[in-house]
C-alpha positions as CSV (number, residue, x, y, z in Angstrom):
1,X,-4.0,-0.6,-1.6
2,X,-2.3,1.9,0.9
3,X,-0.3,4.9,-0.9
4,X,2.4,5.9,1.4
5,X,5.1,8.6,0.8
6,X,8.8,7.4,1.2
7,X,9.2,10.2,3.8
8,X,7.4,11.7,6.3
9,X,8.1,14.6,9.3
10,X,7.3,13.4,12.4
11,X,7.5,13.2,16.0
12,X,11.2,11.2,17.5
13,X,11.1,9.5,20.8
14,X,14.6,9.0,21.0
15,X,16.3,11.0,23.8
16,X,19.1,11.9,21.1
17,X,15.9,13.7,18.8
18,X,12.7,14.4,20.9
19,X,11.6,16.7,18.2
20,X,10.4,16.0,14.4
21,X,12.2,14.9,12.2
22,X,12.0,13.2,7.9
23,X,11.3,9.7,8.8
24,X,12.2,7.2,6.5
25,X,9.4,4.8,5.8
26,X,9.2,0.9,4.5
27,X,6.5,-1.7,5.7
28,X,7.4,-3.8,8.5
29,X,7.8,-7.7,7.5
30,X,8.0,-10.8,9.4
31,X,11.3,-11.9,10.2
32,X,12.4,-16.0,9.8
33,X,11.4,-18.4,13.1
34,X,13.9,-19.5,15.0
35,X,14.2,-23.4,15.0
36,X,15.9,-22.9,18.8
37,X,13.6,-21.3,20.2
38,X,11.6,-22.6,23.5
39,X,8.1,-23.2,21.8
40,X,9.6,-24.6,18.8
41,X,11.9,-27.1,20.2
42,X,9.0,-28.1,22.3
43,X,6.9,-28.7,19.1
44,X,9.1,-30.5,16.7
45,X,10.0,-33.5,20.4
46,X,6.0,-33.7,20.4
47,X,5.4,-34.2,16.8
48,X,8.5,-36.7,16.5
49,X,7.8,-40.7,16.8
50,X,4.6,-42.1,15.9
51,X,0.9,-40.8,16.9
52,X,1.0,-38.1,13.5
53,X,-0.4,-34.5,14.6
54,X,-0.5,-33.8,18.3
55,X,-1.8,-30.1,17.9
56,X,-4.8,-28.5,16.8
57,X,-4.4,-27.1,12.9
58,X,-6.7,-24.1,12.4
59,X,-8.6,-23.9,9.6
60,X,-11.1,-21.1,10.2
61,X,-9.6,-18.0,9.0
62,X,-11.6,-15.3,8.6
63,X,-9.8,-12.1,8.1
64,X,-8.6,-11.4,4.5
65,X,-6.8,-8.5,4.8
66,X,-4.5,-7.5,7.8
67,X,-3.5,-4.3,9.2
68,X,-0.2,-2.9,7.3
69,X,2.5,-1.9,9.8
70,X,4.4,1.2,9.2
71,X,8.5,0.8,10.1
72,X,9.5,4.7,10.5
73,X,13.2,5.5,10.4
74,X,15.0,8.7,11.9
75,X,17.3,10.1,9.5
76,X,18.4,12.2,12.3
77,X,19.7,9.3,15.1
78,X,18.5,6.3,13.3
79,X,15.7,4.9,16.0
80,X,13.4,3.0,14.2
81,X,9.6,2.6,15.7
82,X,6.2,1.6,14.3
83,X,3.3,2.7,13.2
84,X,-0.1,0.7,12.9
85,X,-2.4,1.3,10.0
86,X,-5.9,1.1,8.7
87,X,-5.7,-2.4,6.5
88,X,-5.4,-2.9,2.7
89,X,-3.8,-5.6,0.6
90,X,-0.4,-3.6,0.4
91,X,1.7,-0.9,0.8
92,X,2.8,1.4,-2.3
93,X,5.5,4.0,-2.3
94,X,4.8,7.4,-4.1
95,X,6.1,5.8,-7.0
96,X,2.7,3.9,-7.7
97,X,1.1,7.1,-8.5
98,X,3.0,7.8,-11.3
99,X,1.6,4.5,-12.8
100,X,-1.9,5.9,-12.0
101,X,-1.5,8.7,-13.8
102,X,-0.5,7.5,-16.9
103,X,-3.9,5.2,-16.8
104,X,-5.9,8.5,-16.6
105,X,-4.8,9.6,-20.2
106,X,-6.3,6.6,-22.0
107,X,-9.3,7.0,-19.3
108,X,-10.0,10.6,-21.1
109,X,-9.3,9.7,-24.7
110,X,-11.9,7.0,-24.4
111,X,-14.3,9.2,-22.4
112,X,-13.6,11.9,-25.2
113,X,-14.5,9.5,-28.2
114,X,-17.5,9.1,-26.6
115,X,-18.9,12.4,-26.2
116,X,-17.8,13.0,-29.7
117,X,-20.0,9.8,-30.5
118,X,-23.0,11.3,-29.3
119,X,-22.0,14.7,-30.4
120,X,-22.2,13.3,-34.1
121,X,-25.8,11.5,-33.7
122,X,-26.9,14.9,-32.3
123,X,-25.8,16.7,-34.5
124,X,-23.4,19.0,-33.0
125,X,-20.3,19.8,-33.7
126,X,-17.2,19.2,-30.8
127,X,-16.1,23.0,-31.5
128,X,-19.5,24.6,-29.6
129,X,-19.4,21.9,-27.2
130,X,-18.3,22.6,-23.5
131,X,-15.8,20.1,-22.2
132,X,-16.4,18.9,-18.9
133,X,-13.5,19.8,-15.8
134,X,-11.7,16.4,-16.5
135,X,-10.3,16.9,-20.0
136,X,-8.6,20.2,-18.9
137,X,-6.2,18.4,-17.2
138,X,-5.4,15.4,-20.3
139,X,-3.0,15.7,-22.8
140,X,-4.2,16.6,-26.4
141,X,-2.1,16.5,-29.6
């Protein structure tokens, strides 16, 4: 998984900006073929009549993943260009890490009922016992 922010400052080409600008950011997606165009037409007055498949099918994928491409939008003059990325299975907005947050605060109650697990077989009590740097940051009731 990529995180992304929804916005981000940078560099316009567009010869109404040339300067940077807030960009407004979404993940680029295929858009539907065309059943007119050349290739296509092509294709489907092969394949029609008898004779079943006249082109190669490939079946040796390899890749899993592919490279997520970036579709940056001026807020300024509206030019819209692309950005290529390292690869992951998707792109999250900021909001995603909201989500992740919340899954830290079981993460250090369960982390903290274990230390106090051990604490009561050695028997010490939780109240001399240093927390470590993580738990400073959990919520405690």
């Amino acid at each position: 998984m990529v995180n992304v922010p929804k916005t981000k400052k940078t560099y316009c080409k567009s010869k109404e900006c040339r300067k940077h600008t807030l960009h407004k950011v979404t993940q680029y997606k295929k858009g539907k073929d065309s059943l007119a165009a050349q290739g296509k037409r092509r294709y489907d007055r092969k394949q029609s009549g008898y004779g079943g498949q006249t082109k190669p099918v490939f079946h040796k994928k390899a890749k899993t993943t592919k490279k997520i491409v970036l579709r940056l939008q001026c807020q300024g003059c509206k030019h819209v260009s692309s950005v290529e990325t390292r690869k992951g299975r998707e792109h999250l907005c900021s909001r995603s890490l909201e989500f992740l947050s919340c899954l830290a605060i079981p993460l250090c109650w369960i982390m903290l009922f274990h230390l106090t697990f051990v604490m009561y077989f050695m028997e010490k009590t939780p109240k001399c016992y240093k927390l470590p740097m993580i738990f400073h940051r959990c919520y405690v009731f």
